[in-house]
C-alpha positions in Angstrom: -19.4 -10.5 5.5 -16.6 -11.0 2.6 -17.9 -9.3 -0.9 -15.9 -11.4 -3.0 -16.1 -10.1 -7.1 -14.9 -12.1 -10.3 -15.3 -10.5 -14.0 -17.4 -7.7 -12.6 -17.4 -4.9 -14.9 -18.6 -1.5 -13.3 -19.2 -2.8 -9.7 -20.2 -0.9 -6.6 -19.6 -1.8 -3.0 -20.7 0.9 -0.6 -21.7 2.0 2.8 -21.3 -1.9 3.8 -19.8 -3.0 7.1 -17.2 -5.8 7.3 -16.8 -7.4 10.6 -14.1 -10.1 11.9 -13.9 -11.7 8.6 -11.7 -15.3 8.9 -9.1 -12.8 5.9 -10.8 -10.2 3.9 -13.3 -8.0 3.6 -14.5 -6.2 -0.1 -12.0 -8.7 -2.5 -13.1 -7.8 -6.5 -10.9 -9.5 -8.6 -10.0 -9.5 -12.2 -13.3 -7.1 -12.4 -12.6 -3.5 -13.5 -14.4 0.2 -13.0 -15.7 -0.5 -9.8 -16.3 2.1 -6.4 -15.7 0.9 -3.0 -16.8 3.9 -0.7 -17.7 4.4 2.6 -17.4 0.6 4.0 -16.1 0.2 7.1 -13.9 -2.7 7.2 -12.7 -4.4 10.9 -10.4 -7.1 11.5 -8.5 -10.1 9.3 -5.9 -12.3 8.9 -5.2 -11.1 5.7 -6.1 -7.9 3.9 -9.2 -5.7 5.1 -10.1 -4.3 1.4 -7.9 -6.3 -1.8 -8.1 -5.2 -5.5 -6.5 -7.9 -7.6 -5.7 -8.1 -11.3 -8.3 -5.0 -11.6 -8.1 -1.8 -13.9 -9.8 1.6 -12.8 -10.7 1.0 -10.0 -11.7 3.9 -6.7 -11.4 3.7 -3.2 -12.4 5.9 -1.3 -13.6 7.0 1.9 -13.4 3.5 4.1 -12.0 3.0 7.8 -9.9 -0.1 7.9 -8.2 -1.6 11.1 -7.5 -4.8 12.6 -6.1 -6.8 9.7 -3.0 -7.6 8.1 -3.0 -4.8 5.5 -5.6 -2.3 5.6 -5.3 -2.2 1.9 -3.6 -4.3 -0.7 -3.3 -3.5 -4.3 -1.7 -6.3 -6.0 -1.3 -6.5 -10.1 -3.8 -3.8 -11.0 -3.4 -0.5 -12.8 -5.3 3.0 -12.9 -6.6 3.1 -9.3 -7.8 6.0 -7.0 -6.9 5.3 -3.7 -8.2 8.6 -1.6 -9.5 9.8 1.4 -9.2 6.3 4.1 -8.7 6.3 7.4 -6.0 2.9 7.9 -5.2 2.4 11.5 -4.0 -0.7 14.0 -3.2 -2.7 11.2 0.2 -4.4 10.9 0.7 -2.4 7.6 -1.1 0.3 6.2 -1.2 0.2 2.9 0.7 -2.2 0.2 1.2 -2.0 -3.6 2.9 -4.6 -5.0 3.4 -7.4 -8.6 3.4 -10.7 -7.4 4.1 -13.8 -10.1 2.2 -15.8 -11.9 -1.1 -13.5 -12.0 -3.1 -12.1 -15.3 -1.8 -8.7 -15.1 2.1 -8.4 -15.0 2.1 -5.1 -13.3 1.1 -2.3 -11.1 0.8 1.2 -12.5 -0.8 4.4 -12.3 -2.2 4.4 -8.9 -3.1 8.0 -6.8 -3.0 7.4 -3.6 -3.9 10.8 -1.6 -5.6 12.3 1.0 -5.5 9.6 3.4 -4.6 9.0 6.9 -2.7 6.0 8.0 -1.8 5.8 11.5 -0.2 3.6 14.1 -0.1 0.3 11.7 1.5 -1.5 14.1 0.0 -4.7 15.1 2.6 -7.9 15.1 2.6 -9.8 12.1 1.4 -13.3 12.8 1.2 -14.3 9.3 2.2 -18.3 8.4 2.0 -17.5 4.3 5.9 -16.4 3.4 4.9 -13.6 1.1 2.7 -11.7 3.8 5.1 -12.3 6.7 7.9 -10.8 5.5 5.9 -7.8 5.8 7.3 -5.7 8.4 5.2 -4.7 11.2 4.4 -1.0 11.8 4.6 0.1 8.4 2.5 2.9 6.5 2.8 2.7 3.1 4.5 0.0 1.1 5.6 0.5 -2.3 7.5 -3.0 -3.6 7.7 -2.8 -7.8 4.9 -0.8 -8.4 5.5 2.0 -10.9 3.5 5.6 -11.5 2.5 5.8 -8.0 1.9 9.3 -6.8 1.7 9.5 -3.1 0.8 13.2 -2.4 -1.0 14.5 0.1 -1.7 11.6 2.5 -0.9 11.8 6.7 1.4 8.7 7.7 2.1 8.7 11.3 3.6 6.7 14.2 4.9 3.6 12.8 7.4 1.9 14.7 9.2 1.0 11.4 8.5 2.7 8.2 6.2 5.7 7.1 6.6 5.2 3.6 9.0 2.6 1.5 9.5 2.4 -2.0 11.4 -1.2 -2.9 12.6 -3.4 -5.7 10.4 -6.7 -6.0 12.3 -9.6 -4.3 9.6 -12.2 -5.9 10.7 -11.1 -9.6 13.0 -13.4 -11.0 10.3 -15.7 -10.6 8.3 -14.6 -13.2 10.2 -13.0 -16.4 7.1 -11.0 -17.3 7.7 -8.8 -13.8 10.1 -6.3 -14.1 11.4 -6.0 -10.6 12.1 -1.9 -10.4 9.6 0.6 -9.0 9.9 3.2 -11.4 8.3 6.4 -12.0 6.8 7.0 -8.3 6.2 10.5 -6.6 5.8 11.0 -3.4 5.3 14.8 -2.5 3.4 17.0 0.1 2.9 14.4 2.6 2.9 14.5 6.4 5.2 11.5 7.1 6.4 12.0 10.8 6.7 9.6 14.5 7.9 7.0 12.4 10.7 4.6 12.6 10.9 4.6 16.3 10.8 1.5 17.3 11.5 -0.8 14.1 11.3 -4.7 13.6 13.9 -7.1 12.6 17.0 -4.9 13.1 15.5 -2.7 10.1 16.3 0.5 10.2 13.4 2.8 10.4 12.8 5.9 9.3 9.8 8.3 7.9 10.7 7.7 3.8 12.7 5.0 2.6 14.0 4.1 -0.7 16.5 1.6 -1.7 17.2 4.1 -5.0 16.3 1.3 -7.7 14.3 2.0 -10.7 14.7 5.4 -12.5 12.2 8.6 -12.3 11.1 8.3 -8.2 11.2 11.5 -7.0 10.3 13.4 -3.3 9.4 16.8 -2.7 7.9 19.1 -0.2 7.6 16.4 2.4 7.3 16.9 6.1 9.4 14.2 7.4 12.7 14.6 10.5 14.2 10.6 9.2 15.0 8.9 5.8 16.7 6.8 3.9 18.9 8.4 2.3 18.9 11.1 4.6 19.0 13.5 1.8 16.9 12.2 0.0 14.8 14.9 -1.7 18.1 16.8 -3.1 19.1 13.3 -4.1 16.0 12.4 -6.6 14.1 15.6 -6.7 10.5 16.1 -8.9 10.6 18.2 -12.0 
């Protein structure tokens, strides 16, 4: 079953179970102040549960595995993301701003309280944005800004646990700007990953390629990163 939503204002999708879709499961889109709870979302080419040009969204409380991404937030603002279980998908979770959509950005998203483990299925994907996705990943962060990542489990994936990236995709469209700024990621268990990591990458439990201004790490329990020091390097207040 794929719950697909357009200009839904205050929509609910609950307790549902999503099975073998042909690419995604729950998919509201340009609707706002909507719940998606307790679904249990299995297998995908594509994305498992997707929130698209959306405002206020929560999710909360889903099991997502077998897809692509077990969750992709793409051009939205002011989510909840809290409390799912994201496992043997090729990534966990992905926030990014891709061109060309209604809403330019993608802000003010609390992402906590969720476990994402052992994301490591190969990624098989023929569209060029999703296969440069790298498999085993946890938590993907590529231009987003005012993310806070606190609290969350992210475990035993061969590549990344958690990456916060500039946007390769924009320069082409000159309403993105390209910098994930403004992120937090603190009190997370990010540990077992980078073990194993794809395409000569190199690995690690937190990664950041230090663009943007005002991300900041603290009180993590990680053993790898990128830097390695990289919670004296761009400390929270």
């Amino acid at each position: 079953m794929l719950a697909f939503l357009s200009g839904v204002e205050g929509y609910t999708l609950t307790r549902g179970q999503y099975l073998d879709n042909g690419a995604y499961g729950p998919f509201p889109n340009c609707s706002n102040h909507g719940q998606i709870s307790f679904n249990k979302v299995k297998g995908g080419a594509d994305t498992c549960i997707y929130v698209g040009d959306d405002v206020g969204a929560s999710i909360t409380d889903n099991h997502a595995t077998g897809c692509l991404l077990g969750i992709q937030i793409e051009n939205s603002r002011d989510l909840v993301v809290r409390r799912n279980r994201l496992t043997d998908n090729t990534a966990g979770l992905l926030a990014i701003v891709n061109p060309f959509l209604p809403l330019p950005t993608t802000e003010n998203l609390l992402i906590e309280q969720n476990v994402i483990v052992r994301n490591n299925r190969p990624n098989q994907s023929t569209e060029p944005e999703l296969a440069i996705i790298p498999s085993g990943t946890g938590v993907l962060n590529v231009g987003s800004d005012t993310l806070i990542i606190s609290g969350n489990v992210v475990a035993d994936h061969n590549t990344f646990g958690v990456v916060i990236a500039q946007n390769p995709r924009a320069a082409e469209d000159p309403r993105i700007e390209p910098h994930p700024d403004g992120n937090q990621v603190q009190r997370n268990v990010v540990l077992g990953n980078g073990r194993h990591p794809v395409d000569a990458l190199p690995g690690g439990d937190i990664v950041y390629d230090g663009s943007g201004t005002g991300t900041c790490f603290a009180h993590n329990l990680f053993t790898s990163a990128t830097p390695a020091n990289i919670e004296e390097l761009f400390p929270c207040p």
